[in-house]
Structures are given as structure tokens and as C-alpha cells.
C-alpha positions as CSV (number, residue, x, y, z in Angstrom):
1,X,85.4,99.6,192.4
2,X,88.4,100.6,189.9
3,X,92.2,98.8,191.2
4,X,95.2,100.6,189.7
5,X,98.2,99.1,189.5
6,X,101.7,101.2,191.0
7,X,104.5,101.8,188.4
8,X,106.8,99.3,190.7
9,X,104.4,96.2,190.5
10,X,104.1,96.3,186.8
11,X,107.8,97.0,186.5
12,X,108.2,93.8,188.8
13,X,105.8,92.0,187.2
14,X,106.9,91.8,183.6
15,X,110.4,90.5,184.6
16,X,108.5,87.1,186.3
17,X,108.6,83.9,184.8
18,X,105.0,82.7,183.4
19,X,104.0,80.8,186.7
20,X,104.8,83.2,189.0
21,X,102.8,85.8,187.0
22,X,100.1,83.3,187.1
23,X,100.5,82.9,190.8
24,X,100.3,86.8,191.5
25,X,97.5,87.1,189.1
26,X,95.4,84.4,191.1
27,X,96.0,86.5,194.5
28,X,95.5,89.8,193.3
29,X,92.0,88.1,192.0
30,X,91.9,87.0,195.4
31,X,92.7,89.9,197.2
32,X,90.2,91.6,195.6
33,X,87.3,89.3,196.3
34,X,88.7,90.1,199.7
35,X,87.9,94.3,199.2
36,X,85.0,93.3,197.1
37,X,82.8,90.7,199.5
38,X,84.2,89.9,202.2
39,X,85.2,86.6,200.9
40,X,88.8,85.8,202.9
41,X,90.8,83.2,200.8
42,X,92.9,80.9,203.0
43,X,95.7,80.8,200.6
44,X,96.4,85.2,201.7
45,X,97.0,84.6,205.1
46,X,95.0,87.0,206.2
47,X,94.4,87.8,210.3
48,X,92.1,90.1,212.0
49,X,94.1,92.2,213.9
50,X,91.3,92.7,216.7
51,X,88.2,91.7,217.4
52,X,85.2,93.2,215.3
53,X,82.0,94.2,217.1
């Protein structure tokens, strides 16, 4: 699957300070996994809004 990146984030993301980008980078990675396989990282704080039958 191909992720794109809006205009805003990049905008916001160059003006971060190293560990911060570092930080974002590690839950976009996350996040992804998410999309990807299912895999839910504690660290997103991530809920199921309702049940899933």
C-alpha cells in the first residue's frame, strides 16, 4: 500500500527538533503496521469504537 504525506505534515514536520521527528517517525511506522496487519501498538492509543462481529 502506497502512504502519502499532506503538504501540512511535512511543513510541520521540518520545523521539529530531532527527537520529536524521531518520535513521529516511530508512530507513523506504527500506525502503519496498524493499516498494514492488524498489529495495534499500545503506545497509539487506539480504541475500538464498537464491538466487531
Amino acid at each position: 500500500m502506497k502512504y502519502e504525506y499532506k503538504p501540512s505534515f511535512d511543513k510541520t514536520f521540518k520545523k521539529m527538533e530531532s527527537i520529536r521527528k524521531e518520535k513521529a517517525l516511530i508512530a507513523v511506522s506504527q500506525l502503519i503496521d496498524f493499516f498494514e496487519m492488524g498489529v495495534k501498538s499500545k503506545g497509539l492509543g487506539l480504541k475500538h469504537l464498537r464491538e466487531i462481529y
